[in-house]
Structures are given as C-alpha cells and as structure tokens.
Backbone as a ProteinNet text record, in pm:
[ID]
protein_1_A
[PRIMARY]
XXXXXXXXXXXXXXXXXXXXXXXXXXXXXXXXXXXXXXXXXXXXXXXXXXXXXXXXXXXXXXXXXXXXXXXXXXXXXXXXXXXXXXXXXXXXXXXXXXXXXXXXXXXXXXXXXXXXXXXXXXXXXXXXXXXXXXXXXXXXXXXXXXXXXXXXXXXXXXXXXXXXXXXXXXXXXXXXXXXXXXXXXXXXXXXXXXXXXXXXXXXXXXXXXXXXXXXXXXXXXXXXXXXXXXXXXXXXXXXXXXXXXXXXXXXXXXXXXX
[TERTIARY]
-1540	-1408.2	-1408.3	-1341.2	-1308.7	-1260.6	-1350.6	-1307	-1159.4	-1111.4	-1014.8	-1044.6	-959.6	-995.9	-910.8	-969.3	-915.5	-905.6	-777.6	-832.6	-728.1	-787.7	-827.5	-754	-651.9	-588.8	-643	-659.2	-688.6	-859.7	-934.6	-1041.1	-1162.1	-1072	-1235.7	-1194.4	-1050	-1008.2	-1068	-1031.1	-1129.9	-1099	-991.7	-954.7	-984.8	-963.9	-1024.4	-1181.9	-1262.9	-1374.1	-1417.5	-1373.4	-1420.8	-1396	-1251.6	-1189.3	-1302.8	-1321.8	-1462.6	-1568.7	-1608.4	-1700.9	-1722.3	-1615.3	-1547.2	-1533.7	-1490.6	-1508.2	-1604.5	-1721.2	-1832.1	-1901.8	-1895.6	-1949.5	-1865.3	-1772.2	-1700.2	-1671.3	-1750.2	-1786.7	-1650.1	-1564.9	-1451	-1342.4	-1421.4	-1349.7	-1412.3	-1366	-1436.6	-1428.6	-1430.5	-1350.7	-1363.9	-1228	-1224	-1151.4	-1129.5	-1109	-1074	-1026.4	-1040.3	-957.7	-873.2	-812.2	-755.1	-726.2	-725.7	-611.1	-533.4	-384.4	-431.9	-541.7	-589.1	-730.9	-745.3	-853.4	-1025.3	-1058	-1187.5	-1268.3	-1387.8	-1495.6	-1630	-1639.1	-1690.1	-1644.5	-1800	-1754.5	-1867.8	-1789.5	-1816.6	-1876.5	-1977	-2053.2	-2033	-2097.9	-2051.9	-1896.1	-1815.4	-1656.5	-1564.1	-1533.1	-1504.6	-1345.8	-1329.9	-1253.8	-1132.8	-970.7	-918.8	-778.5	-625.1	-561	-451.9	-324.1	-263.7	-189.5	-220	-161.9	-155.3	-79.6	-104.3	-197.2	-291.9	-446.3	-585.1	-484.3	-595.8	-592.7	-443.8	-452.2	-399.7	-435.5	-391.4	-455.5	-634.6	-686.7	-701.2	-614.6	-654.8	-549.6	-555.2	-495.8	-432	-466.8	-418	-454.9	-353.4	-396	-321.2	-445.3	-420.2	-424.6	-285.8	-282.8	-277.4	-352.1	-336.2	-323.6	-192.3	-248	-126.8	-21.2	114.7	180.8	332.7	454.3	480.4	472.3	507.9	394.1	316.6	154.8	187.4	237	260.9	376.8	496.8	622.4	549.3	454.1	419	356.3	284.4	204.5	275.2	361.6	466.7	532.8	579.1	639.4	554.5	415.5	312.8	336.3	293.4	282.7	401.4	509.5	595	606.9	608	593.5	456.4	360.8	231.2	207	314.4	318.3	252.7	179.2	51.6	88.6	37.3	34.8	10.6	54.1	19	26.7	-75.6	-102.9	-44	40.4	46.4	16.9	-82.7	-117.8	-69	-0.6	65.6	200.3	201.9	291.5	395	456.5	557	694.9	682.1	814.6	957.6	1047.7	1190.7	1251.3	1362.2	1492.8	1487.8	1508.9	1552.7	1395.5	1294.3	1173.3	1168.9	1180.7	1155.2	1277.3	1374.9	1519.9	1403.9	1380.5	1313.5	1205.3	1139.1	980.8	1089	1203.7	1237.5	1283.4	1346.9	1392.9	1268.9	1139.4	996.8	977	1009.3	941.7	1012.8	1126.3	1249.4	1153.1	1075.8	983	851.9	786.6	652.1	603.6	523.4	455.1	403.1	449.3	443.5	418.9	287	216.2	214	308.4	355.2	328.5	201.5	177.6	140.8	197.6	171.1	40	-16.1	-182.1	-202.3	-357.7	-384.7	-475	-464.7	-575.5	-517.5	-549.6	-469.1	-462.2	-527.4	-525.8	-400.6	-359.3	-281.2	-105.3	-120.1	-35.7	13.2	-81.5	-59.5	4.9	-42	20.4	156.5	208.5	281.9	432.7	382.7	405.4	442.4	362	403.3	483.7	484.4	556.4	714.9	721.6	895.8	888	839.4	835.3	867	796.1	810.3	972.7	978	1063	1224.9	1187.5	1329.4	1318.3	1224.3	1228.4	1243.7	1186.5	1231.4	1386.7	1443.4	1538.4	1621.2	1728	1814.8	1759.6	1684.3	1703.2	1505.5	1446.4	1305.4	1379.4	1317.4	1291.3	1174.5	1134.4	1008.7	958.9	819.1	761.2	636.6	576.5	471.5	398.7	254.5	115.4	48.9	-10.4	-156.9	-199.7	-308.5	-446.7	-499.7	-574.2	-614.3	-717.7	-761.6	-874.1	-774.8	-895	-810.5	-750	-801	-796.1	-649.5	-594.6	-466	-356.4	-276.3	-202.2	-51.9	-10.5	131.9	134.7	232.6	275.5	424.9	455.1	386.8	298.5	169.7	159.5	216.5	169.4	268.7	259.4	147.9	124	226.3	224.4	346.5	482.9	464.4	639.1	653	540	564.4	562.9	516.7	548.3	696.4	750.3	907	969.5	983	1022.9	1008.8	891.6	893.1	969.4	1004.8	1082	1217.4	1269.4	1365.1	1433.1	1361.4	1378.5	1413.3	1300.6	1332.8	1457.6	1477.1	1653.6	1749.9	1743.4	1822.5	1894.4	1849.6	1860	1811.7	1905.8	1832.4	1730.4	1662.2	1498.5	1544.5	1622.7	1635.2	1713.8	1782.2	1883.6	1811	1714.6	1613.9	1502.2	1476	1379.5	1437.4	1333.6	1369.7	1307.8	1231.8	1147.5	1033.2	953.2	843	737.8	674.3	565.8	430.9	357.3	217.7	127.5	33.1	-61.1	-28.8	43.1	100.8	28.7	14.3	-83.5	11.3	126.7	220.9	360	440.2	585.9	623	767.2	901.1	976.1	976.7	1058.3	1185.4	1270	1419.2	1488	1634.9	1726.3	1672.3	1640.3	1528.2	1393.7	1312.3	1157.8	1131.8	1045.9	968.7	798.3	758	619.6	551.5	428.1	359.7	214.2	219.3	95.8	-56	-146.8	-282.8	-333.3	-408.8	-500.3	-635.9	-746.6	-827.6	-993	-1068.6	-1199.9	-1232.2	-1281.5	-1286.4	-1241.1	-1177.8	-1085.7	-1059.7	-1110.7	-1012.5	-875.5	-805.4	-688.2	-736.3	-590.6	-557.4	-420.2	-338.2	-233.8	-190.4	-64.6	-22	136.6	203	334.5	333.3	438.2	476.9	678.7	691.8	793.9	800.8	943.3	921.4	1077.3	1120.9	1248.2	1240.9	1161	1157	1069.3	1083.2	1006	879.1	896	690.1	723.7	590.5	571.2	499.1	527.8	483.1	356.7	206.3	183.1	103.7	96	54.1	8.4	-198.2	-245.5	-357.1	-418.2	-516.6	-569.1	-710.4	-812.6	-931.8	-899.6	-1007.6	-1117.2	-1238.1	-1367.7	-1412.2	-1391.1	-1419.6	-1347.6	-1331.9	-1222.5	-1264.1	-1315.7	-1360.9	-1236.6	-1191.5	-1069.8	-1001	-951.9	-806.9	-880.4	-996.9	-1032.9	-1028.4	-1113.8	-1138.3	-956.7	-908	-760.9	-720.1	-689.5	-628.3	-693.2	-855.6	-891.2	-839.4	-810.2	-761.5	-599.7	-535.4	-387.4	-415.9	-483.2	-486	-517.5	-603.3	-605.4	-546.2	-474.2	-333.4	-219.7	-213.8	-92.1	-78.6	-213.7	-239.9	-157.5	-91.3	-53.9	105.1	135.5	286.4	360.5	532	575.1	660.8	720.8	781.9	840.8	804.9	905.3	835.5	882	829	749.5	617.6	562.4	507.4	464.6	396.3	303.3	197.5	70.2	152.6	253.6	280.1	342.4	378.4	384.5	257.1	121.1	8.4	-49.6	-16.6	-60.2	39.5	134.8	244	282.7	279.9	386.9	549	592.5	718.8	776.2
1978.2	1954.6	1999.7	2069	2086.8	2024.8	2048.3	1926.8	1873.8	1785.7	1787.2	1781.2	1860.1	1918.1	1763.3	1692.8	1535.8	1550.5	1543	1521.7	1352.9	1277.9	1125.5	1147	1097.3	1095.6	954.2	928	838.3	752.1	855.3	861.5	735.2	687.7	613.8	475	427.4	331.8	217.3	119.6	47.7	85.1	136.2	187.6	336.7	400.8	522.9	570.6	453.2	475.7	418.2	315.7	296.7	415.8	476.2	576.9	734.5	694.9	834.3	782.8	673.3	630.7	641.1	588.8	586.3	738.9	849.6	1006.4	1053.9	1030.2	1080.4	1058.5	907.1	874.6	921.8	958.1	1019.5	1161.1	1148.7	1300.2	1411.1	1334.2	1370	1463.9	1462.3	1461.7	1535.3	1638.4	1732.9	1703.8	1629.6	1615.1	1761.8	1714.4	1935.4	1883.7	1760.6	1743.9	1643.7	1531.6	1434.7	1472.6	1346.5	1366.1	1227.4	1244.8	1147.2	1186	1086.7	1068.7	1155.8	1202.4	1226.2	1326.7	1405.5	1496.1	1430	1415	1402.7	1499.1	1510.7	1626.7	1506.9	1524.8	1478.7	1469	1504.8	1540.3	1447.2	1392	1256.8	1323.7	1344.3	1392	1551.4	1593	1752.3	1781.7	1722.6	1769.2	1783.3	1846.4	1787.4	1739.6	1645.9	1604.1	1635.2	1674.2	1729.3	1644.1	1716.1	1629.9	1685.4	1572.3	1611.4	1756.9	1881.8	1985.5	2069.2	2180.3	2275.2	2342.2	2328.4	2416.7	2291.5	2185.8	2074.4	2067.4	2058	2034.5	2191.8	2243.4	2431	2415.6	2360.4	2362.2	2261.8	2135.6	2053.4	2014.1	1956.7	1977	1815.9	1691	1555.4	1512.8	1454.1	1364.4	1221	1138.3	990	976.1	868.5	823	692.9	630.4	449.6	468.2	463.4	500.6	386.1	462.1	373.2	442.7	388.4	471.3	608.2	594.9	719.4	835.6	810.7	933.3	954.6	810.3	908.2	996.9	919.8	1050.2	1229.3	1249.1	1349.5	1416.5	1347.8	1421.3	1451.2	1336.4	1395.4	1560.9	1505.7	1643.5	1773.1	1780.7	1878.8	1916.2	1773.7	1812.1	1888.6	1842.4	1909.2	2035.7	2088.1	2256.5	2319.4	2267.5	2336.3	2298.3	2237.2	2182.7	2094.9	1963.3	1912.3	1730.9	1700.1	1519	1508.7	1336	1254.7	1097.5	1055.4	911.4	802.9	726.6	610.4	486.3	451.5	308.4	226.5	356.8	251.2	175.4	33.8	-41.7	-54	-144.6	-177.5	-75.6	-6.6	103.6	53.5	125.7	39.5	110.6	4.8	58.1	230.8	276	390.6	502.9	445.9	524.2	539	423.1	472.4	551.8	547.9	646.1	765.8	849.6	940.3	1018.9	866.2	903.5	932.9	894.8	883.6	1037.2	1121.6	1225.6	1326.7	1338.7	1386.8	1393.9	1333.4	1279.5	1403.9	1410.6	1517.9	1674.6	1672.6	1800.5	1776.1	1690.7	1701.7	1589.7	1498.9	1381.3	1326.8	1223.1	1093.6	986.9	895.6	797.6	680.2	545.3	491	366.9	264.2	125.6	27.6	-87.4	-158.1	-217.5	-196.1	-234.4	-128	-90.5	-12.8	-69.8	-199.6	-265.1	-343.9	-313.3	-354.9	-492	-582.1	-750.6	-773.5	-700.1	-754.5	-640	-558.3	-491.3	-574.4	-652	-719.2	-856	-913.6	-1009.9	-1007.3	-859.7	-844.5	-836	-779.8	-770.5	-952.9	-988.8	-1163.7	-1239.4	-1191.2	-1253.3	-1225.3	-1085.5	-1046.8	-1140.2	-1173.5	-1226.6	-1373.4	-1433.2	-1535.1	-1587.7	-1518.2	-1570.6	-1475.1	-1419.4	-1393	-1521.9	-1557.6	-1645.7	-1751.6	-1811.5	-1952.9	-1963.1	-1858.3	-1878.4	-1920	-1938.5	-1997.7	-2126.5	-2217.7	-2358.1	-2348.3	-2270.1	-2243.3	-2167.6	-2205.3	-2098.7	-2068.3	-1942.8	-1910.2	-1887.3	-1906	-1858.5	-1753.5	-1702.7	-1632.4	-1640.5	-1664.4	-1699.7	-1595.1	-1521.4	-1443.7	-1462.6	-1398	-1424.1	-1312.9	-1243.9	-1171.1	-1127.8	-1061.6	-1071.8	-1063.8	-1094.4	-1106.4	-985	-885.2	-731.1	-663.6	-785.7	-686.5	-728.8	-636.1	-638.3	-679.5	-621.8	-639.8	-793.2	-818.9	-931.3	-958.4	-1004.9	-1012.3	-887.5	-933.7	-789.1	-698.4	-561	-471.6	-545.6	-608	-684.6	-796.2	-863.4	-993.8	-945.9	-841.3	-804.7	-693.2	-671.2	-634.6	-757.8	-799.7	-990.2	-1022.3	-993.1	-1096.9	-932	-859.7	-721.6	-822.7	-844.1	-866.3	-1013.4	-1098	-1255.1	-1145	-1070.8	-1001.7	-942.1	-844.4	-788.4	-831.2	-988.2	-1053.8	-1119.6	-1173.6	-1217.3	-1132.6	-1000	-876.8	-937.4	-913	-943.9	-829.1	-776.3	-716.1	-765.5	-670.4	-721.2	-746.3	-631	-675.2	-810.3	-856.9	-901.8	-1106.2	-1092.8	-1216.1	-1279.4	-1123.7	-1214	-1311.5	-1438	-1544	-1552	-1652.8	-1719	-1601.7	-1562.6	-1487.2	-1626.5	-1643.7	-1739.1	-1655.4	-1734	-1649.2	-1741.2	-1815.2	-1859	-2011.4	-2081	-2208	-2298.8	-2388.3	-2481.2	-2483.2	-2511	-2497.9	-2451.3	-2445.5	-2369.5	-2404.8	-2402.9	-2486	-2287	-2393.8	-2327	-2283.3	-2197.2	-2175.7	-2085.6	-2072.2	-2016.1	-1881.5	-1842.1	-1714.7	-1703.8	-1589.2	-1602.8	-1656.5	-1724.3	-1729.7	-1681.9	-1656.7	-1611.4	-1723.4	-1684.5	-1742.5	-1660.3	-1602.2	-1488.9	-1570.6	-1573.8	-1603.2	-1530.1	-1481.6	-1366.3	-1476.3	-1389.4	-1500.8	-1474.6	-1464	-1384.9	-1263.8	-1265.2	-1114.3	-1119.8	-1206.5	-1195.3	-1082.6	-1023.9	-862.2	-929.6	-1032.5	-1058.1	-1132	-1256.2	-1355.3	-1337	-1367.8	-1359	-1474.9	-1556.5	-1635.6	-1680.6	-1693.1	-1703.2	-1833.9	-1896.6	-2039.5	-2074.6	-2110.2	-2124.4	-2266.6	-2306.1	-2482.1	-2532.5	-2599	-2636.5	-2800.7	-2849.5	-2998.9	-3125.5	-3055.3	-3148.2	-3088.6	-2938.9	-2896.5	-2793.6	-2714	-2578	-2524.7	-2374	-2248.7	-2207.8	-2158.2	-2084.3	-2006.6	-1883.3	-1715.5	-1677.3	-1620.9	-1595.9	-1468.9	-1443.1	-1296.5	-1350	-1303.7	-1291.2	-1160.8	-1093.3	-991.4	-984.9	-926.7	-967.3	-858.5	-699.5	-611.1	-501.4	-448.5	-329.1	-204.6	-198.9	-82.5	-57.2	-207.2	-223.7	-120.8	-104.6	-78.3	101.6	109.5	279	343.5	280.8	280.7	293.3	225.6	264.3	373.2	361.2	498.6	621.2	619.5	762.9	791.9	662.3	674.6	741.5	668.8	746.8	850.5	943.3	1060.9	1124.6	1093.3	1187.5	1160.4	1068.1	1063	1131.8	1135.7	1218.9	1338.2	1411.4	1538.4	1578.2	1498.3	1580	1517.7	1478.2	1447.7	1558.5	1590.3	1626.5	1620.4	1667.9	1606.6	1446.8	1337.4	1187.3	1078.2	989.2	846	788.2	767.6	676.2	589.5	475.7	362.3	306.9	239.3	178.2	112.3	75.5	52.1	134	272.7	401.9	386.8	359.5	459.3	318.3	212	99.4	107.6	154.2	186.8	63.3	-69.1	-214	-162	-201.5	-205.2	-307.3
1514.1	1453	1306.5	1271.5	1107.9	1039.1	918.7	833.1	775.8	708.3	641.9	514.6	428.3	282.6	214.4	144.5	106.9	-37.7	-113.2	-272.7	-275.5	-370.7	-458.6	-576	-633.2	-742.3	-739.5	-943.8	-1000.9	-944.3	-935.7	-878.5	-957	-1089.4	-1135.6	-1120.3	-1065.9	-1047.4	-1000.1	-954.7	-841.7	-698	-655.6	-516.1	-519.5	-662.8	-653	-615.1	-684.9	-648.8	-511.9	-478.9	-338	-228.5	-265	-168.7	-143.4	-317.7	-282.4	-211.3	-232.1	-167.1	-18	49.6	178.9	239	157.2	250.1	252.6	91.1	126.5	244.6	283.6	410.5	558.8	552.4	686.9	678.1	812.1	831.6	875	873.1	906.7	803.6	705.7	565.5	466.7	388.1	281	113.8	34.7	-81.6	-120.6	-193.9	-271.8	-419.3	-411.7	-593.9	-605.4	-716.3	-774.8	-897.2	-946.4	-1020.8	-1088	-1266.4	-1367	-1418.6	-1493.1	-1578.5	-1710.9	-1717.7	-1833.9	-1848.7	-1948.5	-1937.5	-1916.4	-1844.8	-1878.1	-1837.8	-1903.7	-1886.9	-1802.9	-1695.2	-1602.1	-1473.5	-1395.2	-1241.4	-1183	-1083	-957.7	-884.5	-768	-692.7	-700.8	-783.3	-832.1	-834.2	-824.4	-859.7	-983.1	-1055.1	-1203.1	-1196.1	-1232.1	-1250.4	-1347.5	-1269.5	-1295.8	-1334.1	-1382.3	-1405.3	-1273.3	-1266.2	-1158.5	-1144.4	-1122.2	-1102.5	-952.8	-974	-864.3	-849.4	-944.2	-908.2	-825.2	-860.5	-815.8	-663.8	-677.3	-487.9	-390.4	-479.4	-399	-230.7	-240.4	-132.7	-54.5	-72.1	-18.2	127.2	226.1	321	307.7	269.4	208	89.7	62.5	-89.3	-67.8	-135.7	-114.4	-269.6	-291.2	-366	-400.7	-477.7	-509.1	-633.6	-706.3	-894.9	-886.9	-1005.1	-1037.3	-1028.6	-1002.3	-967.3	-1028.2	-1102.7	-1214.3	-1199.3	-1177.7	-1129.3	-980.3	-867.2	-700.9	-710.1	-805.7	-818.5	-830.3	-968.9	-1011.5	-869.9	-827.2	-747.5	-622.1	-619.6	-452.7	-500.9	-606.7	-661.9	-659.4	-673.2	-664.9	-507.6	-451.4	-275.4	-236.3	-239.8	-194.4	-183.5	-373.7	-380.1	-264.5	-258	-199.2	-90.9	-28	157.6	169.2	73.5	124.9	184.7	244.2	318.5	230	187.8	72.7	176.7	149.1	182.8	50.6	76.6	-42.1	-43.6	-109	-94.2	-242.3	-353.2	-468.8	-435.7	-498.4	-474.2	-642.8	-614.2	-755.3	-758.8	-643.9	-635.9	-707.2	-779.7	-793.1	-655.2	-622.9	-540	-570.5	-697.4	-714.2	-635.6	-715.1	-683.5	-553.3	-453.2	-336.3	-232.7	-293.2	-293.7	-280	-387.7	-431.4	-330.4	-295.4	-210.3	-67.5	-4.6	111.9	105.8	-4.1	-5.5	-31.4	-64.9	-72.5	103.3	136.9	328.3	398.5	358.6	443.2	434.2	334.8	329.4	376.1	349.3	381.3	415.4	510.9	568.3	469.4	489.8	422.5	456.9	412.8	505.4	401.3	386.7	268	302.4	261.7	295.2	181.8	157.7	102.8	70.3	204.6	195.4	392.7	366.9	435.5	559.2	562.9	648.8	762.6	898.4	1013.5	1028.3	992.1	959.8	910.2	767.5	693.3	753.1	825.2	882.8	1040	1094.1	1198	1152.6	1045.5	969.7	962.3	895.5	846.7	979.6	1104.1	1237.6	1270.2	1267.6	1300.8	1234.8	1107.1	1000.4	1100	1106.7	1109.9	1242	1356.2	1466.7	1464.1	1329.4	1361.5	1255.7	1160.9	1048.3	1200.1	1248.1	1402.7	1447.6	1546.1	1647.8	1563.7	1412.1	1375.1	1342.6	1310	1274.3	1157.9	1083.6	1004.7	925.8	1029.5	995	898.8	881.2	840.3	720.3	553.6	438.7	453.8	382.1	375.9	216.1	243.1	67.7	74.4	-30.7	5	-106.6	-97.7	-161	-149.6	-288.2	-277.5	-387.5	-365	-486.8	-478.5	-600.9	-606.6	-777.1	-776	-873.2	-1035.1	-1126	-1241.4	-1300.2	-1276.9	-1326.1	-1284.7	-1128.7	-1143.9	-1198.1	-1235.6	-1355.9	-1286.9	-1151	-1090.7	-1013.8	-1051.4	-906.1	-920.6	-788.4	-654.3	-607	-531	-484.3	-426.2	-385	-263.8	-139.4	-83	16.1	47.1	-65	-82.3	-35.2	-85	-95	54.7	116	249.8	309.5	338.7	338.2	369.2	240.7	219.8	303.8	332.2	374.5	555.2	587.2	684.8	725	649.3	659.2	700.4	578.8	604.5	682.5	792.1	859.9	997.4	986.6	1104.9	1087	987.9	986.3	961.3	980.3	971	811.7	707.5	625.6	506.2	430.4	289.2	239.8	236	138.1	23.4	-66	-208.9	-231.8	-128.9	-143.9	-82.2	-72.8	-2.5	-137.8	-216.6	-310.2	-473.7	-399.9	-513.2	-640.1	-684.1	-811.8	-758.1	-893.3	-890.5	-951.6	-946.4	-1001.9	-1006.9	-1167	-1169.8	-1227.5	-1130.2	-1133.2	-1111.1	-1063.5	-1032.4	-922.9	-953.6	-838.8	-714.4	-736.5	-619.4	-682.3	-548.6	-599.6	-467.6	-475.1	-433.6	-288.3	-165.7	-123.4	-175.9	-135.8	-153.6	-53.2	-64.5	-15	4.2	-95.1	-55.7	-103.2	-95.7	-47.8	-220.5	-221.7	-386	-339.7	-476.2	-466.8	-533.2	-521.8	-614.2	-639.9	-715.6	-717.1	-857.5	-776	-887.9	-885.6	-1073.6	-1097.9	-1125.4	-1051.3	-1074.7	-1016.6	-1082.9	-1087.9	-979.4	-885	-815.7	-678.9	-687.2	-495	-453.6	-374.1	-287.1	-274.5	-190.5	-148	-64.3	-76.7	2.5	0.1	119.7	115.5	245.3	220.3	330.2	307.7	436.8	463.5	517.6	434.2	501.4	538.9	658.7	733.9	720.5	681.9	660.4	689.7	842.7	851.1	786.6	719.1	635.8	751.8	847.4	938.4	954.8	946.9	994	925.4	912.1	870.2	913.6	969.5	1034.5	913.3	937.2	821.8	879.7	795.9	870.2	732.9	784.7	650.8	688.8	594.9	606.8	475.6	502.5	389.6	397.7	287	241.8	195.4	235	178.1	128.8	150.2	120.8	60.5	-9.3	-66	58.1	120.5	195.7	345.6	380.3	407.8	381.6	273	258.8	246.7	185.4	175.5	292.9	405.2	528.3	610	611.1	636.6	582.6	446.5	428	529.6	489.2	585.2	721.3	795.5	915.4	916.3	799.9	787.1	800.9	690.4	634.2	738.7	839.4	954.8	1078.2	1102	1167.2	1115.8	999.7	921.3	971	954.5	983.5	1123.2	1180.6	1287.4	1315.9	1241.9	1169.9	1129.1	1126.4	1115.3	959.3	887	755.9	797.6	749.9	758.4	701.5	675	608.5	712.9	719.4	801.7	747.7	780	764.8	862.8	808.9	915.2	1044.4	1052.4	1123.5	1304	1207.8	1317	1385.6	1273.6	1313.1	1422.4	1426	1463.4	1581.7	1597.6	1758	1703.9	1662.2	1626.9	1681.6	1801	1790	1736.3
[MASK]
++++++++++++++++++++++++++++++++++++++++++++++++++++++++++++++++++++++++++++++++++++++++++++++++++++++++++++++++++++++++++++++++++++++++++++++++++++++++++++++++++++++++++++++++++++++++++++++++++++++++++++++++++++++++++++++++++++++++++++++++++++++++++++++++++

C-alpha cells in the first residue's frame, strides 16, 4: 500500500507533538513537513520546520490540524488552493468561522471533530439519544476537566456535548447554551445547558452529562488516560478522508452513528 504523504501544523504543541509521535509509528503514513505560527530554525525527526504556506504542503496528500481558529482558517485557505484533505481537531470556532469552514468543504474534504476518540464520539451518540428519549421534563448540564495548561472553556468536547442535548431535542445549539462556569465545586442546572469546566494539574479529559427531571438523574461520562487517543484517531480520519469526496465530515460519518 502507498504511503500517505501527512503534514502536522503546529507541530511542538502538546497534540502537535503527540500527532508526530503517532505517524512516525504508523506505517501507514509518510510525514513530508511540519509546521509553526512562526519561524523557527529547527527540524523534528530530520524535517525543518516550516511556517504555514504553499510550499509546505505542495506534497502532502493530508494535513491535520489541532492549532487555533485563526491558523485552521489560514491553512484551509492553503488547502483549498492546492486540492489538499485537512483533518480538524481545533475547537473554539465562532458561528461565523464555522460558516467559513462549511464553505472550504464545498471544495475539498473535510474531516471536523471536536475530539477524535471513539469513547467520547459514542458518548456523544448517547447523549443525543438520551436527552430525545428523556424528553422536555429532564434539563441538562455538562462537566469536564482537564489539565491546567488549557487555556479555552468549555471544551470542544463539552460543547459537542450540549450540540448533542440539542439535537436530540431538535433544538438550536446556539440557541441552548447557558452559564459558562470555571472551576466551581458545583453548578446549578437550567433552562438551558450550563457548564462547568476545571483547569487542573495534568488530566487528558474528563467529561460527563447529567439529565435531571427533580426526581432522578440520568448521567453519561468518558474518561481519558492517554493523549494518544485523540492522535491515534485523527490518523484513522486522515485515512478515511482519503477516499472522500469534497464535504464536511465528522467522526461520526467515519463511525457510520446514525
């Protein structure tokens, strides 16, 4: 089988580096470049490290990105001109940004997940199942944790989460999220979803959904032990992609979840 030519934006990250970590070991996969918001003169397993352009990804056949909104825009914009798949595992999108990424898809495959790991994609599957079948008379809330280093919350995870309460009550996502909370021993259901997000020494992720009609509560949870998770996923996108047509997909295409 031939390889796939793979380039890594934002490569010294903590998902960047696991992600290199993760192709060197699959044989499935060629790295052909690596790439930083910024010049540096240094190269990761003989590669030098480059910034986001059209000479970076000329040869590459996918590019995965986990950076921040404003670096996957640039680089969709690269892909597009040079035909190439882009995997997305950055979260924090606005309404408008992902406007943007949906009109990028109409040209070239697009593989777009909140988190890349089938635990928390099957989660995310039960969630819409159960916040349908409970119905009206259940609010819901959503809990994660995660190490101190990250900087966003709710996570992307969380907020595929409340996407999924949503969906099952045929309900607007934007139009469902409540109170954001950050770092709170507890927090208060409501009319719509509230969070409650903790930063807090080196957790990969915890994440859990609670359903509560005042008499009981539903609760639906996932816990992460490894970052290799979510690297390990992406690679699987990236070579499912490969045989995609231009459109928005999500782990959940690649997982068949009706």
């Amino acid at each position: 089988m031939k390889k796939i030519n793979l380039s890594i934006t934002g490569c010294l990250g903590r998902m960047g580096q696991q992600l290199v970590k993760s192709s060197i070991n699959d044989k499935n996969f060629k790295l052909v470049s690596l790439t930083e918001n910024r010049i540096i003169k240094k190269k990761v397993h003989g590669i030098q490290l480059k910034q986001n352009t059209i000479d970076a990804f000329r040869k590459t056949n996918v590019i995965i990105d986990f950076t921040v909104p404003k670096c996957t825009l640039q680089v969709l914009k690269i892909a597009t001109i040079l035909n190439k798949r882009v995997v997305i595992g950055t979260t924090g999108f606005s309404k408008k940004e992902e406007k943007i990424i949906k009109k990028y898809s109409k040209k070239i495959p697009i593989l777009k997940a909140g988190n890349m790991s089938l635990g928390v994609n099957l989660l995310m599957y039960l969630t819409e199942i159960a916040s349908k079948s409970l119905g009206k008379k259940f609010l819901a809330k959503v809990y994660e944790v995660h190490h101190k280093h990250k900087k966003d919350y709710p996570s992307g995870t969380a907020l595929m989460l409340a996407k999924g309460i949503a969906d099952g009550k045929n309900k607007d996502f934007y139009k469902i999220i409540g109170k954001k909370y950050l770092n709170k021993k507890s927090f208060p259901f409501g009319n719509k979803v509230n969070f409650n997000s903790i930063r807090s020494g080196k957790v990969i992720g915890e994440h859990e959904v609670k359903f509560s009609s005042g008499k009981e509560i539903v609760t639906l949870n996932h816990e992460s032990f490894d970052r290799a998770l979510y690297s390990e996923g992406a690679l699987v996108a990236s070579k499912w992609l490969m045989k995609k047509k231009p459109g928005l997909y999500s782990m959940r295409d690649l997982l068949n979840f009706k």
